[in-house]
C-alpha positions as CSV (number, residue, x, y, z in Angstrom):
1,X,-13.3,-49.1,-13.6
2,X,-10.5,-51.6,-15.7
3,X,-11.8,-49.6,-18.8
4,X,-10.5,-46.5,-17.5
5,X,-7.2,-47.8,-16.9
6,X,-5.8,-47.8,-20.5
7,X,-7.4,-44.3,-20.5
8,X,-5.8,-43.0,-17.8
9,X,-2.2,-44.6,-18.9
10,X,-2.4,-43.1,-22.0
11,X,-3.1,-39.6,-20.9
12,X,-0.2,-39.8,-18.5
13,X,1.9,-41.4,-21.4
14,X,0.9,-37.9,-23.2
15,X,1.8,-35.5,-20.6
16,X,4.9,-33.7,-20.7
17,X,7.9,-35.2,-18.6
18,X,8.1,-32.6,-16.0
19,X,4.5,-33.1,-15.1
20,X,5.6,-36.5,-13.5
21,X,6.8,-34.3,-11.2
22,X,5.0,-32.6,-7.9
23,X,4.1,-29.1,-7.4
24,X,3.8,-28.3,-3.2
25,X,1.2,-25.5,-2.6
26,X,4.1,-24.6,-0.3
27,X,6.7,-24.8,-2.9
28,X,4.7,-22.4,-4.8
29,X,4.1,-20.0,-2.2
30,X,8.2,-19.5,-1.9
31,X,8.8,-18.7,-5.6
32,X,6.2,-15.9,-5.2
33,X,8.5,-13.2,-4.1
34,X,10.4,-13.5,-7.6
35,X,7.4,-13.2,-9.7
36,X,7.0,-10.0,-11.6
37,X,4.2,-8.4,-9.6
38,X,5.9,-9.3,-6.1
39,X,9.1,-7.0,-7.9
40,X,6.6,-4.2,-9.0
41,X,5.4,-4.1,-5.5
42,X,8.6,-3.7,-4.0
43,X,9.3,-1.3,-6.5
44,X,6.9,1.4,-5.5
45,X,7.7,0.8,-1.9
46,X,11.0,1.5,-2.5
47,X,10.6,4.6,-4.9
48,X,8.6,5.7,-1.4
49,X,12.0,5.2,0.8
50,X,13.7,6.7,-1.7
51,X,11.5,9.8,-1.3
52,X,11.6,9.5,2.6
53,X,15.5,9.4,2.0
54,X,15.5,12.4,0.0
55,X,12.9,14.4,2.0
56,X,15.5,13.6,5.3
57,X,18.5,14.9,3.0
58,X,16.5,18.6,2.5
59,X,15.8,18.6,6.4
60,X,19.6,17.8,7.1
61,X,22.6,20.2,6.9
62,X,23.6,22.3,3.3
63,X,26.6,24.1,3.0
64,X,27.1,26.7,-0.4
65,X,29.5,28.8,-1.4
66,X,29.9,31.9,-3.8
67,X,32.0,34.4,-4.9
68,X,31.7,38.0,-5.7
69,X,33.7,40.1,-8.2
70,X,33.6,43.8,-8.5
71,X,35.2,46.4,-10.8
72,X,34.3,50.0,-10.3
73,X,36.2,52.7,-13.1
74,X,38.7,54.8,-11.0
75,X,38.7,52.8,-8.0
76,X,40.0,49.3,-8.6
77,X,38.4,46.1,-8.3
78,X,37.6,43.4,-4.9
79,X,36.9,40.0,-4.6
80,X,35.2,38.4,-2.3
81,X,34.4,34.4,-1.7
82,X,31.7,33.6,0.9
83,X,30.1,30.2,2.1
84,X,27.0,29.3,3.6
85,X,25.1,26.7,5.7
86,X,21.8,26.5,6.5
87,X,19.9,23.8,8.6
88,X,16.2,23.7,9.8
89,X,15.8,23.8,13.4
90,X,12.3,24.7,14.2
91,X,9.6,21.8,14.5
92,X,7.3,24.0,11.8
93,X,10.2,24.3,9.2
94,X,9.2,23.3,5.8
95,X,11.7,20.8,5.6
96,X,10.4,19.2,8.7
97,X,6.5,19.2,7.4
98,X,8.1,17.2,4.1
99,X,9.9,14.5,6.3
100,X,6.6,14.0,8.4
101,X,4.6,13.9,5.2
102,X,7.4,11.5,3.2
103,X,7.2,9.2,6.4
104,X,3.2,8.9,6.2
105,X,3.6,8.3,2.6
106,X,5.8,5.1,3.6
107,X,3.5,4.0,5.7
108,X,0.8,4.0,3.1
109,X,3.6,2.1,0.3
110,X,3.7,-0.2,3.2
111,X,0.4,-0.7,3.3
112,X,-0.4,-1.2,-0.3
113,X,2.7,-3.6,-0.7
114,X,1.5,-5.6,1.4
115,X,-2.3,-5.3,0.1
116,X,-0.7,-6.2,-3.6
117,X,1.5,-9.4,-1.9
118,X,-1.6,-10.9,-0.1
119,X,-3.9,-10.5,-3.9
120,X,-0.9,-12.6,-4.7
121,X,-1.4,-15.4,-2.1
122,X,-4.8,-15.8,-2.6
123,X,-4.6,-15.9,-6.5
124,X,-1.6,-18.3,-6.4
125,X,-3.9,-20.2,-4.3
126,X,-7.2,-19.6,-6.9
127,X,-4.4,-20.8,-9.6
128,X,-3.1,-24.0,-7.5
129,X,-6.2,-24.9,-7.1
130,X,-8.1,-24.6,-10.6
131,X,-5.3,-26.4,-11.5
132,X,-6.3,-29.4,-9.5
133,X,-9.8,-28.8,-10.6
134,X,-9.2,-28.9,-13.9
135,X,-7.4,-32.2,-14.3
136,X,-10.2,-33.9,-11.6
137,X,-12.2,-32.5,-14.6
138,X,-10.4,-34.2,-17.2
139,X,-10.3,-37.4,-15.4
140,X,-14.0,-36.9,-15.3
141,X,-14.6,-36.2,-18.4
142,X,-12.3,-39.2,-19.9
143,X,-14.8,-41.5,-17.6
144,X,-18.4,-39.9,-18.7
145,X,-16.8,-40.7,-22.4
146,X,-15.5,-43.9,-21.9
147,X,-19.0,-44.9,-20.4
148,X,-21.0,-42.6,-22.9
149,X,-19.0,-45.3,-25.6
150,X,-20.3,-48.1,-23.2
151,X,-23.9,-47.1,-23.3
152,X,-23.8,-46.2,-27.3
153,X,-22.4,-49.9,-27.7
154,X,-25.1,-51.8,-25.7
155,X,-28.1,-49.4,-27.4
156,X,-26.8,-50.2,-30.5
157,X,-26.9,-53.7,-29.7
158,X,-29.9,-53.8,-28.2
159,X,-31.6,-51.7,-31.5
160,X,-30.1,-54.4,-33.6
161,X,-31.9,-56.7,-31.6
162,X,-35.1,-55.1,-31.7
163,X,-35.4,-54.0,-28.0
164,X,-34.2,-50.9,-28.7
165,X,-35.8,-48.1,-30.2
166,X,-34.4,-45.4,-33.3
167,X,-34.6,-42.6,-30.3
168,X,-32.8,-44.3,-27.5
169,X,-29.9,-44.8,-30.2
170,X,-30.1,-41.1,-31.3
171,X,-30.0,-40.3,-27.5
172,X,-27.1,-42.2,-26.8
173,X,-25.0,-40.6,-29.8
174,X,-26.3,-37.6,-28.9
175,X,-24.9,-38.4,-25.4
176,X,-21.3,-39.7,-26.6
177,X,-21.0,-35.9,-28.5
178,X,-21.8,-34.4,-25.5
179,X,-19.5,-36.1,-23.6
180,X,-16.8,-35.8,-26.4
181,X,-17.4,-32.1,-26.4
182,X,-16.8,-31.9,-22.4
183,X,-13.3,-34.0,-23.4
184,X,-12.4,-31.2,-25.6
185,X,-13.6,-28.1,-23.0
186,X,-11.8,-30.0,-20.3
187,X,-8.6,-30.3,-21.9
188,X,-8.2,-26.7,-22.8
189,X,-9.5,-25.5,-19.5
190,X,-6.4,-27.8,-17.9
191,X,-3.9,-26.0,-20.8
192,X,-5.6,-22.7,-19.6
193,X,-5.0,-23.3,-15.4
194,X,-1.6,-24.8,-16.5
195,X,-0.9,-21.6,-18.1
196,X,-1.9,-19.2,-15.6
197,X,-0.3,-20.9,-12.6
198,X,3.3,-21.1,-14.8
199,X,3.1,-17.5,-15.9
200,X,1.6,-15.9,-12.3
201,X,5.3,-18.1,-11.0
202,X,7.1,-17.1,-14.4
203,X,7.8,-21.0,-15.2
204,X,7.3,-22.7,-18.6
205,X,4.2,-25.0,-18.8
206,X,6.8,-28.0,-19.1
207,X,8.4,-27.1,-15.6
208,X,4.8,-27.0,-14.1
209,X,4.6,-30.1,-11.8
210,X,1.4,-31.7,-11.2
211,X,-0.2,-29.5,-7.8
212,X,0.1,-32.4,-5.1
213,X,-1.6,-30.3,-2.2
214,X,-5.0,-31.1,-1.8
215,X,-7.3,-28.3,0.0
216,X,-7.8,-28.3,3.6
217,X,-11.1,-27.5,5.7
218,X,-10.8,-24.4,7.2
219,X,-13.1,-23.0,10.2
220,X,-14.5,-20.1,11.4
221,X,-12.4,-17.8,13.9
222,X,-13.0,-18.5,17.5
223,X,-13.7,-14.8,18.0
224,X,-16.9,-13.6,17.5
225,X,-18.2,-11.2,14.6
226,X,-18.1,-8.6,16.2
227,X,-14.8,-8.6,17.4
228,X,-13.6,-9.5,14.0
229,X,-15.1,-6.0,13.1
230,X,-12.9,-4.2,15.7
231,X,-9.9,-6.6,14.4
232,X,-10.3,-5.4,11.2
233,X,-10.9,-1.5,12.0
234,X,-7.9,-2.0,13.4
235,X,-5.5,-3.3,10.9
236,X,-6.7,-3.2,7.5
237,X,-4.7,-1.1,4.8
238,X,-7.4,0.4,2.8
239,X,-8.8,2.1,6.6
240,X,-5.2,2.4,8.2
241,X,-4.2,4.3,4.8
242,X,-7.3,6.1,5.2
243,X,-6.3,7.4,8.7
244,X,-2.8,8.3,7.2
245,X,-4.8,10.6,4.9
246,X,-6.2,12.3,7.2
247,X,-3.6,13.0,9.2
248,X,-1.9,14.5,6.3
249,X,-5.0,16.3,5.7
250,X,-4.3,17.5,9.7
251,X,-0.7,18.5,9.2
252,X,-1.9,20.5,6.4
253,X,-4.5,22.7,8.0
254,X,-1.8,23.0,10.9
255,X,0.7,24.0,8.4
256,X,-1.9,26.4,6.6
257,X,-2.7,28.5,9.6
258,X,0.9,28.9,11.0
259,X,1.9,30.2,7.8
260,X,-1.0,32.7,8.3
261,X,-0.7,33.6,12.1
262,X,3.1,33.2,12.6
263,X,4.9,36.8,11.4
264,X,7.8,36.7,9.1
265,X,10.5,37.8,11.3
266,X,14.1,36.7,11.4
267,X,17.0,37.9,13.6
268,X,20.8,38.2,12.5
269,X,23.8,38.8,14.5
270,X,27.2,39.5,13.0
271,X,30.5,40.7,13.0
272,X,33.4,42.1,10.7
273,X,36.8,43.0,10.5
274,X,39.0,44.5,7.7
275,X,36.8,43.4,5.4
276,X,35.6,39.8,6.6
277,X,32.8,39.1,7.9
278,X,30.5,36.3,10.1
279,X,26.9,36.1,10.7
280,X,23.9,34.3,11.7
281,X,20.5,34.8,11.4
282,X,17.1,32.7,12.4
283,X,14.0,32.8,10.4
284,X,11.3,32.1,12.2
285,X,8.6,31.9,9.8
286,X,10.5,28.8,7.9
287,X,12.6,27.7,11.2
288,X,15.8,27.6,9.7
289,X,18.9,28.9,10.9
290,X,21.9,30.0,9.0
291,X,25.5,30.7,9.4
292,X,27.5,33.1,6.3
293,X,30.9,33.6,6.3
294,X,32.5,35.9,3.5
295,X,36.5,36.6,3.0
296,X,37.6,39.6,0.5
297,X,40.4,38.3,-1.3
298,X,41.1,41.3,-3.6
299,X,39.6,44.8,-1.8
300,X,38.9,47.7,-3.7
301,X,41.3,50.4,-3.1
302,X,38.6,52.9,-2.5
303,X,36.6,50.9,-0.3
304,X,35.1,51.4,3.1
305,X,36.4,48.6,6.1
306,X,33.9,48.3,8.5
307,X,34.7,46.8,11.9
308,X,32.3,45.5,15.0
309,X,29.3,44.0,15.8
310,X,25.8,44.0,14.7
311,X,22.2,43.3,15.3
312,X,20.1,43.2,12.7
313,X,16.0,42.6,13.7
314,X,13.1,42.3,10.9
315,X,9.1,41.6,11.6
316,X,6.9,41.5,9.1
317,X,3.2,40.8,10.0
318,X,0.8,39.9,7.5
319,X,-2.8,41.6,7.8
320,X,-4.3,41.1,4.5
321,X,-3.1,38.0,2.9
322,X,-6.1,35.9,0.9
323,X,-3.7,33.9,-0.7
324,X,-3.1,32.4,2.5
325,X,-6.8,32.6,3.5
326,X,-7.8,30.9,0.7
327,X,-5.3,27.7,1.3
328,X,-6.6,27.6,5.0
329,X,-10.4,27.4,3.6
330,X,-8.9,24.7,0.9
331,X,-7.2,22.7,3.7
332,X,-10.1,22.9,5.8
333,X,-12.3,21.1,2.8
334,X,-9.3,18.8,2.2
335,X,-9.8,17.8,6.0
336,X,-13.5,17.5,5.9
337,X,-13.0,15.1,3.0
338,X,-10.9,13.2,4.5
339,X,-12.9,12.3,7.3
340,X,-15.6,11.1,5.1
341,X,-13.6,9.1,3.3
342,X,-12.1,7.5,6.6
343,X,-16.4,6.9,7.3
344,X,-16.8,5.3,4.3
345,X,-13.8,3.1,4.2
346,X,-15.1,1.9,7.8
347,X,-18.4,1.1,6.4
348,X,-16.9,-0.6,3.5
349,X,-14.8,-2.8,5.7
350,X,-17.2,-3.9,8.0
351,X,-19.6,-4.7,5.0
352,X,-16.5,-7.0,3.6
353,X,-16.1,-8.2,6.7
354,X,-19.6,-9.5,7.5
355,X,-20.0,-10.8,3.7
356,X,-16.9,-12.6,3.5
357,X,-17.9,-14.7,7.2
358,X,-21.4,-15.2,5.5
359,X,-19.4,-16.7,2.2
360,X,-17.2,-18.5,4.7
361,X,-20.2,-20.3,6.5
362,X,-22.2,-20.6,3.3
363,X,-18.4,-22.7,1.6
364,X,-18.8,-24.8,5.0
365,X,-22.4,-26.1,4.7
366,X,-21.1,-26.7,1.3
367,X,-18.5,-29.0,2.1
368,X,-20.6,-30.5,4.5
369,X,-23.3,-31.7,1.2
370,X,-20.7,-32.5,-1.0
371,X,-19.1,-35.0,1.6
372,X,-22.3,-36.4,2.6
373,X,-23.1,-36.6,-1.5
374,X,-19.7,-38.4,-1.7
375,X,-21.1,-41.1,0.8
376,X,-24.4,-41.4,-1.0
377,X,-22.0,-42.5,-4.5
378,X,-19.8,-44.6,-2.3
379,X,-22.7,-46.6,-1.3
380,X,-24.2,-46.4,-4.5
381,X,-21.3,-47.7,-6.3
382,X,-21.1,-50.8,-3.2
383,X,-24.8,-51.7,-4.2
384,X,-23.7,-51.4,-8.0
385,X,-20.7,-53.9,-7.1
386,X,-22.7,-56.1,-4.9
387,X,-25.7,-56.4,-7.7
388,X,-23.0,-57.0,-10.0
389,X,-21.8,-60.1,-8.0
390,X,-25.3,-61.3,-7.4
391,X,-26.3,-61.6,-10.9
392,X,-29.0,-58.4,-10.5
393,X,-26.6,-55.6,-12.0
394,X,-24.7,-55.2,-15.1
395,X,-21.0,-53.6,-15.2
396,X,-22.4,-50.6,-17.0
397,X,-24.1,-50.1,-14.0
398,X,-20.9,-49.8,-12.0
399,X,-19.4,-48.0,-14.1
400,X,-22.0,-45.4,-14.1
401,X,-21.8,-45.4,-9.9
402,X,-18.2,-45.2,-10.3
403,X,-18.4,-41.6,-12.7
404,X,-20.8,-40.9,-10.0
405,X,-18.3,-41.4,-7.6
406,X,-15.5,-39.6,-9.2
407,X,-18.0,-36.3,-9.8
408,X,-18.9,-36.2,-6.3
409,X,-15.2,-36.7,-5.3
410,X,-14.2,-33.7,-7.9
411,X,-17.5,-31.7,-6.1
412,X,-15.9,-32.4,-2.5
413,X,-12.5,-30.9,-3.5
414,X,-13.6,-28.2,-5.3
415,X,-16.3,-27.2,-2.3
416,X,-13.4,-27.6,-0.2
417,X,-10.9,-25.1,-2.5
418,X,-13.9,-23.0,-2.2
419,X,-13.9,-22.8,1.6
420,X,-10.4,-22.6,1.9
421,X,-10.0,-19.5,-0.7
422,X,-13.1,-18.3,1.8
423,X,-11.2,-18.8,4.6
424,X,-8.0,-16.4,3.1
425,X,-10.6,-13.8,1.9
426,X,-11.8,-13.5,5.4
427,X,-8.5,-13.4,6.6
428,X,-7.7,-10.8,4.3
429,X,-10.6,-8.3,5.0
430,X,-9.3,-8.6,8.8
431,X,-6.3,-7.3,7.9
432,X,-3.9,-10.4,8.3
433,X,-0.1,-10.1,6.5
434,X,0.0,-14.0,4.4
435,X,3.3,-13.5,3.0
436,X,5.6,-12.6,6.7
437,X,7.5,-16.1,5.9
438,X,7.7,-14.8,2.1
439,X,9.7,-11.8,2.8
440,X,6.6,-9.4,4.0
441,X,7.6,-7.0,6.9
């Protein structure tokens, strides 16, 4: 182990100043939401509000105005302004289908921010701990080399001495390259996980600290499978959006055959004098009332002034429309395809469901070998040390328990990270929200 030490200095003697520094797993998980993908999420929820907003605007109250100039030979010329406002007051208007659609399409942007935010959580956690993995990895690898040299030195001795054969020397140089080679992979797999972790949190490599946040051990929910099932039915976003669809698919078959069935009629009542007049209708096909006001301002000196009331009654009833059959007959398949999708999501999700509690248990019995291989190098390298002090062992030999010991630790960790990225994957397919203390809603 004292011949790793120089080793070790050195390497931290080569790192980059900033890596002296610690990373938090916590730490990281804050500067998510200024990434670049956390923005582009929140972008296309809020191009969705926007859409909402503007959908609420059509639905609300519009005013217009207009003006009308007319010159006739022989009898003079009138003009007339007039104004308008219109508003949609009947639950089947058009402009109230397109607020109840815009609102569903929220909740859907809703759904698949939050759906793109948790991917983030779980790969920052993938990231943070590669990270870790990789420099346990280049620790390791330093070791295997600096005994690989060890073993090369004492076979070479040993061949010089005769007890030694040509082969066992060609083995143990063939060993050192090997081990030399794993130096090399190991240090650009720890460049690699350095540079993935600064970009996914839009750092430079130098402002990466060293991840200090080792994984926990996670366990299994205390409810049972199958009400994990029900949990998830309930609250992922793939099925919820999948519900949203086909209640849009609803509203449009709804919409369809009231555009069919309901009669275009409209009724206007109105009055004039000297020229002005006021009226308001109501169509009840698109459920939107109106108000029109118009006020001469030059009059024609020819022209007729009508004064009083009026009633005005229109019904138009369609019998043969297959332009509107056809939409019905197109909304119905819509529908029908919608609830096979909303099957097929369900079945999806509880397949994800059930493999990721299998991966879950299967990264458990995994951490529980990996902990009891860690024991078996701890009291390996005890008998190594003990032999060593008796007089029975040589120093290679503890240094060969202690790589072993450092591999099994880097094989507890990493089954660990493993469990714990199991853990969030489960969590995930039930539906949880990670990032509520990020800034999800």
């Amino acid at each position: 182990m004292k011949r790793l030490l120089p080793t070790l200095a050195t390497l931290l003697a080569l790192a980059p100043p900033a890596l002296a520094q610690g990373l938090e797993l916590p730490q990281a998980l804050q500067a998510l939401p200024s990434t670049l993908d956390w923005k582009s999420a929140d972008l296309n929820y809020e191009s969705a509000v926007r859409q909402l907003e503007a959908a609420l605007a059509a639905q609300g109250l519009k005013l217009s105005g207009g003006a009308d100039y007319t010159l006739r030979e022989g009898s003079g010329s009138g003009l007339t302004v007039s104004g308008t406002a219109s508003l949609g007051v009947l639950p089947w208007s058009s402009s109230a289908d397109a607020v109840r659609s815009a609102e569903r399409a929220l909740e859907r942007a809703a759904l698949t921010r939050r759906e793109a935010r948790n991917n983030l959580y779980i790969a920052l956690h993938t990231q943070y701990f590669n990270l870790r993995q990789a420099q346990s990895d280049l620790a390791l690898a330093q070791a295997t080399l600096a005994l690989r040299e060890r073993q090369l030195q004492i076979v070479t001795a040993q061949n010089q001495a005769g007890s030694a054969t040509l082969s066992d020397l060609l083995t143990a140089q063939q060993n050192l390259d090997a081990a030399r080679s794993s130096l090399v992979s190991a240090q650009g797999a720890l460049e690699l996980a350095r540079l993935t972790l600064a970009g996914t949190l839009g750092l430079a490599p130098q402002q990466l600290g060293n991840p200090t946040t080792p994984p926990g051990e996670p366990s299994l929910p205390g409810e049972g499978l199958e009400a994990l099932l029900q949990r998830a039915l309930a609250g992922r976003p793939d099925v919820l959006r999948a519900l949203s669809q086909l209640r849009d698919a609803e509203e449009n078959l709804a919409s369809a055959e009231r555009n069919r069935l309901i009669p275009n009629a409209s009724i206007s009542v109105g009055y004039s004098d000297s020229g002005s007049t006021l009226s308001a209708g109501l169509n009840f096909k698109s459920g939107t009332a109106s108000l029109s006001a118009a006020l001469p301002v030059t009059q024609s000196t020819s022209s007729t002034v009508l004064q009083g009331y009026s009633l005005g009654l229109s019904l138009s009833v369609p019998i043969f429309d297959p332009v509107s059959d056809s939409n019905i007959r197109t909304a119905q398949t819509a529908l029908q395809a919608a609830r096979q999708a909303l099957e097929t999501v369900r079945k999806a999700a509880e397949l994800d469901v059930r493999q990721k509690y299998q991966n879950l248990q299967t990264a458990q019995a995994a951490v529980a070998a990996a902990r009891a291989a860690l024991n078996t190098a701890n009291q390996s390298l005890r008998t190594a040390q003990a032999r060593l002090q008796a007089g029975t062992g040589t120093s290679v030999d503890v240094q060969a328990a202690q790589v072993s010991q450092l591999q099994a630790q880097r094989n507890l960790e990493s089954a660990l990270a493993q469990a714990q990225l199991a853990a969030l994957a489960l969590q995930n397919a039930l539906g949880a929200d990670f990032t509520i203390a990020l800034g999800g809603k």
